[in-house]
C-alpha positions as CSV (number, residue, x, y, z in Angstrom):
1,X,85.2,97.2,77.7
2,X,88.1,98.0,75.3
3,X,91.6,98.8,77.3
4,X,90.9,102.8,76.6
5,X,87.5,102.4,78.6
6,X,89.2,100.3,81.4
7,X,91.3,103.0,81.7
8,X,88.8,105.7,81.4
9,X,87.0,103.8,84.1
10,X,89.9,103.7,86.3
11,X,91.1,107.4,86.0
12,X,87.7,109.0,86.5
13,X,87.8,106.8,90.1
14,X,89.0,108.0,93.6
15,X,92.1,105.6,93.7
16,X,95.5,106.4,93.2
17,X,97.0,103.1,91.1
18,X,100.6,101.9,90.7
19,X,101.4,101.4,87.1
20,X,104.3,99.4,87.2
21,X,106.9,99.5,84.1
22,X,107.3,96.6,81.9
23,X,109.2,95.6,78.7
24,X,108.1,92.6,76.8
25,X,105.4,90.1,77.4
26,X,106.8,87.6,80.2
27,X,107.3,90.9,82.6
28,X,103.6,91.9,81.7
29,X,101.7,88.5,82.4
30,X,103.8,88.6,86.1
31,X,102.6,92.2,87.0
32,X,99.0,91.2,86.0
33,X,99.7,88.1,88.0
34,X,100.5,89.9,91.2
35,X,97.6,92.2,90.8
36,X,98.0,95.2,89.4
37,X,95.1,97.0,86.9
38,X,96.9,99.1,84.3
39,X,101.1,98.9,82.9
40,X,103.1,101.0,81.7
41,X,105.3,100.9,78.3
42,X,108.3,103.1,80.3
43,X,110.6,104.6,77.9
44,X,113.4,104.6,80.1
45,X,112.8,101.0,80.6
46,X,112.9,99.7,77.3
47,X,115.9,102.1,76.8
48,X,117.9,100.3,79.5
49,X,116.6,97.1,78.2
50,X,118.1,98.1,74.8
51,X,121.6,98.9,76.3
52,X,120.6,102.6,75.5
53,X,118.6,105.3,76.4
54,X,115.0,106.4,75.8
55,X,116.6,109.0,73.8
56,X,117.9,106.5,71.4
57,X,114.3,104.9,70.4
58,X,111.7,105.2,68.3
59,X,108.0,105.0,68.0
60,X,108.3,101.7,65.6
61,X,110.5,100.2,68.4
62,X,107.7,101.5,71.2
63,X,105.0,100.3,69.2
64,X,106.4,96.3,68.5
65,X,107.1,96.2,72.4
66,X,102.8,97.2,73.0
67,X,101.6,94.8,70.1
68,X,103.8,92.2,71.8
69,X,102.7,93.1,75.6
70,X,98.8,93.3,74.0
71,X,98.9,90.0,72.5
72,X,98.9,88.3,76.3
73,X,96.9,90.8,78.0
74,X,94.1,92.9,77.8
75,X,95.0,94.8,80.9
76,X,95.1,98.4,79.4
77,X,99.0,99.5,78.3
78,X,99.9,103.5,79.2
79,X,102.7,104.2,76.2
80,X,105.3,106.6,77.6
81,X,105.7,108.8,74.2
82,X,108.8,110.7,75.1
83,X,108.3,114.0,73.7
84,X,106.1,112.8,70.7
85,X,108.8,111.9,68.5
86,X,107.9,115.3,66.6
87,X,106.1,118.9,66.1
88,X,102.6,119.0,66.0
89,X,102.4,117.7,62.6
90,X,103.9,114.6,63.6
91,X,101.5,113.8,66.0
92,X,98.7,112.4,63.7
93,X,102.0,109.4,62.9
94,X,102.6,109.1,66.7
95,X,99.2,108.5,67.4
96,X,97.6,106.9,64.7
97,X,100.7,104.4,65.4
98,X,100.0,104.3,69.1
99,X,96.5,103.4,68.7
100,X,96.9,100.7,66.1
101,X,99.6,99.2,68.4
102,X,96.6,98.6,71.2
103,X,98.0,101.3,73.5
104,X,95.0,102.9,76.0
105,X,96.8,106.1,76.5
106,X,100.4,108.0,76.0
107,X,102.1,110.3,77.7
108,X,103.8,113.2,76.0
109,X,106.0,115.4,77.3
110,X,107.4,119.0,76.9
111,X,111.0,118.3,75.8
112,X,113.3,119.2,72.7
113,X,113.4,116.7,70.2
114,X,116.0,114.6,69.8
115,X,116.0,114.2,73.5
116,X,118.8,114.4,75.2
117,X,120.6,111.7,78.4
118,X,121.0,114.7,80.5
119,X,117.6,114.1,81.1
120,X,118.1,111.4,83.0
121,X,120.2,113.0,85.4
122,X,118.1,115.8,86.3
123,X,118.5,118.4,83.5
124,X,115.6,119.3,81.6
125,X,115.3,120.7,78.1
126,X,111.9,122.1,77.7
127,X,110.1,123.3,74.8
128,X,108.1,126.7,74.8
129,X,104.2,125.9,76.3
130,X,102.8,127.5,73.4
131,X,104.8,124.3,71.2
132,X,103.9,121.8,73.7
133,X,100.1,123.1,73.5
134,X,100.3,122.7,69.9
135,X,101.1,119.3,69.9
136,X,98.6,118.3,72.7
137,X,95.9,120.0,70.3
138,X,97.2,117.4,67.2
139,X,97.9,114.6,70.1
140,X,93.5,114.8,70.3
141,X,92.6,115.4,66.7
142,X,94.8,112.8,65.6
143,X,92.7,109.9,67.8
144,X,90.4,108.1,66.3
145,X,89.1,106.1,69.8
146,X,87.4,109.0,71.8
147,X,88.4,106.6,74.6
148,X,92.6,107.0,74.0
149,X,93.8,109.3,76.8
150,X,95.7,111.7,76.0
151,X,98.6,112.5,78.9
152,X,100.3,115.4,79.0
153,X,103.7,115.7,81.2
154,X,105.2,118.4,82.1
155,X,108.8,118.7,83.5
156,X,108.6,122.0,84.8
157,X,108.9,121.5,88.4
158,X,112.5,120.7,88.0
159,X,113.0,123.7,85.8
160,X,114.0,127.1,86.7
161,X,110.9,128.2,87.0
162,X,109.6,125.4,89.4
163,X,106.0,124.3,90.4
164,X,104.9,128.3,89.3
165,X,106.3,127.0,86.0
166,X,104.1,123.9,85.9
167,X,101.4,124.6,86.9
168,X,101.0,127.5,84.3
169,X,102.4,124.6,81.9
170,X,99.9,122.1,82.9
171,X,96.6,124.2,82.5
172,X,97.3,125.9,79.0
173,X,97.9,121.3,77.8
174,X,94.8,120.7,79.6
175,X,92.6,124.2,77.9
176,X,94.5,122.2,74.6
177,X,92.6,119.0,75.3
178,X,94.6,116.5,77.7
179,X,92.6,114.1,79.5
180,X,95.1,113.8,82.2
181,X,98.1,115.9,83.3
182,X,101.7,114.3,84.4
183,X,103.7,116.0,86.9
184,X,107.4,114.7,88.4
185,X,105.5,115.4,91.8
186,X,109.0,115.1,94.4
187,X,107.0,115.9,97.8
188,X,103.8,116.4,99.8
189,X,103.3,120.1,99.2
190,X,103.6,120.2,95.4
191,X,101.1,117.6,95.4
192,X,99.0,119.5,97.6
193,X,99.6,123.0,95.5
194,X,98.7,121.1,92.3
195,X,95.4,119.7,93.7
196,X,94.9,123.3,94.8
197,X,95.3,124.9,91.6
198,X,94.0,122.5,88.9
199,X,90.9,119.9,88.1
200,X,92.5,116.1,88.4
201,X,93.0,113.4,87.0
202,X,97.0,113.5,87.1
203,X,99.3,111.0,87.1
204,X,103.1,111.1,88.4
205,X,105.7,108.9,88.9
206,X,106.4,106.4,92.5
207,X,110.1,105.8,93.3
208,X,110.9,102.7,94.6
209,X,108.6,99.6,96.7
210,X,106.0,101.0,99.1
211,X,102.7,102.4,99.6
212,X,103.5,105.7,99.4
213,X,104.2,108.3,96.9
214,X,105.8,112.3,97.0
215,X,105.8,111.3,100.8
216,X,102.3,110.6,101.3
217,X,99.9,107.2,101.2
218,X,98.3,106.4,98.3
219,X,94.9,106.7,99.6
220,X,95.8,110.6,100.5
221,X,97.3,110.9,96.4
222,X,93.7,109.2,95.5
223,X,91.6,111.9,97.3
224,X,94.6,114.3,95.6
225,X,92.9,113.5,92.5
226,X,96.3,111.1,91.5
227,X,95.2,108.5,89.5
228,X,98.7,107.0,88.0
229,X,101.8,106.3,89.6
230,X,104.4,104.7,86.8
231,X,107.2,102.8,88.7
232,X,109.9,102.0,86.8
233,X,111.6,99.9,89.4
234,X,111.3,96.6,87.7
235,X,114.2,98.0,85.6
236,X,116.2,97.8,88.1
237,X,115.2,94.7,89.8
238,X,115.8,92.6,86.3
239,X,119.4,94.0,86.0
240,X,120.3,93.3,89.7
241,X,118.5,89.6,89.5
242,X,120.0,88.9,86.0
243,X,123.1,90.5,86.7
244,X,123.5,87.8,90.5
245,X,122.6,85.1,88.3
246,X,125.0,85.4,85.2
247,X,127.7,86.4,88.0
248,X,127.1,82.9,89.8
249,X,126.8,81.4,87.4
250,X,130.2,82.2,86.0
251,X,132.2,81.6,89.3
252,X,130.3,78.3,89.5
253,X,128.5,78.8,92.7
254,X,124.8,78.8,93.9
255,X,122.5,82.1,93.1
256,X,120.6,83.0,96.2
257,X,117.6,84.3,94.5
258,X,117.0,80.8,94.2
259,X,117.4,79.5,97.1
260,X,114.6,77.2,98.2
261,X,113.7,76.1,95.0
262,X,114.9,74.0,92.0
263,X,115.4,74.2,88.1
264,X,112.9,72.1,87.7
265,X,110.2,74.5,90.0
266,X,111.0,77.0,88.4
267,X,110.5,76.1,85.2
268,X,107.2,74.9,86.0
269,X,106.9,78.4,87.3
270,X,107.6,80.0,83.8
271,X,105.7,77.3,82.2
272,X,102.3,78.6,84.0
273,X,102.7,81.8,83.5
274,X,102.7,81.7,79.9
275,X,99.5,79.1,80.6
276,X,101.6,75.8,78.9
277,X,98.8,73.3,80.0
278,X,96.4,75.5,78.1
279,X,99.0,74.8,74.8
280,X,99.3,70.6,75.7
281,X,95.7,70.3,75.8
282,X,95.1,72.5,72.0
283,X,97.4,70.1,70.7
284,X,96.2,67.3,72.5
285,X,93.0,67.8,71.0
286,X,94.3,68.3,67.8
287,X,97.6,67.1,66.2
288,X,98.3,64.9,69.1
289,X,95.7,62.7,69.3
């Protein structure tokens, strides 16, 4: 199956999957490594990677960060599309691009354009529905895979007009043709209203290590109809492990994270990760002989 039918496949389940964030190919070979079935492209993530926000890339920038992640794994890639990076019109760019890059899905969600860093501390800018449905309309003509999923997010929940808000939000993106519906679920009953009120598959987002999500297990968010969870925490865990080593490094003394191993483990580490015997033996057989 392509990446867009693996993720098909895995949406129209019962499970509710973790979807963690990565940022160029090393961070995606380790999360298939430990397990996990689909990754996510997080905007924020490559943002913070870049020294700057989601609000300060682009779709070319997105794109080059998927072709590079696709080219060492065929687990299927979720893009996180920001707000589109345009009105409807601009849609047919955003995903014609998205697809060509080898993306199985993006999310798109309803804020202004450009987007602002306030939204990373909590205040939301939000489009009118009737603009958002628009674009969510062009978001599925514009595919040319039948099997691309289409994500709509919605923000609403931490608007003024609360889950009310989103939920009315959420059901005009899905009459306009979104395979899946995002919400910023923050607790057990608005996961529970949202299952009340509207036909899954939705995804959200997980905060932090665990096996839970809004408060509740993931097995209860699978019968929820939650298929996605996008963590984002590997963000996090790069700056505080890069940030210990560079710091060590400098004062001259040993970095913990590394205790019980050696540079020489380690790189033999890295070195099968990115499958290096596999690269000896081609040229082995080849221009080594």
């Amino acid at each position: 199956m392509s990446p867009a039918q693996t993720l098909r496949q895995l949406i129209a389940g019962n499970r509710a999957l973790i979807a963690p964030a990565v940022f160029n190919p090393l961070s995606a070979k380790l999360a298939e490594r430990a397990g996990f079935e689909v990754l996510y492209l997080g905007g924020g993530t490559i943002g913070y990677m870049n020294c700057c926000l989601e609000a300060n890339l682009n779709i070319t920038q997105l794109c080059q960060a998927g072709v590079d992640i696709r080219a060492v794994t065929n687990l299927p890639l979720i893009l996180d599309g920001a707000a589109g990076f345009g009105d409807p019109m601009h849609m047919h760019h955003t995903i014609g691009l998205s697809e060509a890059a080898g993306f199985a899905g993006i999310e798109i969600e309803d804020q202004i354009l450009p987007k602002r860093a306030h939204h990373h501390v909590g205040k939301e800018h939000m489009v009118p529905l009737e603009l958002m449905a628009s674009k969510v309309r062009e978001a599925v003509k514009a595919r040319r895979d039948p099997d691309f999923v289409i994500i709509a997010r919605t923000n609403g929940i931490r608007g003024p007009g609360g889950i009310d808000d989103a939920i009315k939000r959420a059901r005009a993106y899905r009459e306009a043709g979104a395979d899946m519906l995002y919400f910023s679920v923050r607790n057990a009953d608005e996961a529970r209203r949202i299952a009340q009120e509207l036909p899954p598959p939705f995804m959200s987002g997980l905060s932090g290590h665990g096996d839970k999500g809004a408060g509740l297990p993931l097995a209860e968010l699978g019968a929820l109809g939650f298929r996605i969870l996008a963590s984002s925490i590997s963000a996090w865990a790069f700056h505080r492990a890069m940030k210990q080593s560079y710091e060590c490094l400098a004062r001259g003394v040993p970095d913990p994270l590394l205790a019980g191993t050696t540079h020489k483990d380690e790189q033999h580490a890295v070195h099968d990760t990115i499958n290096m015997d596999q690269l000896l033996q081609i040229e082995r057989d080849t221009v080594e002989k």
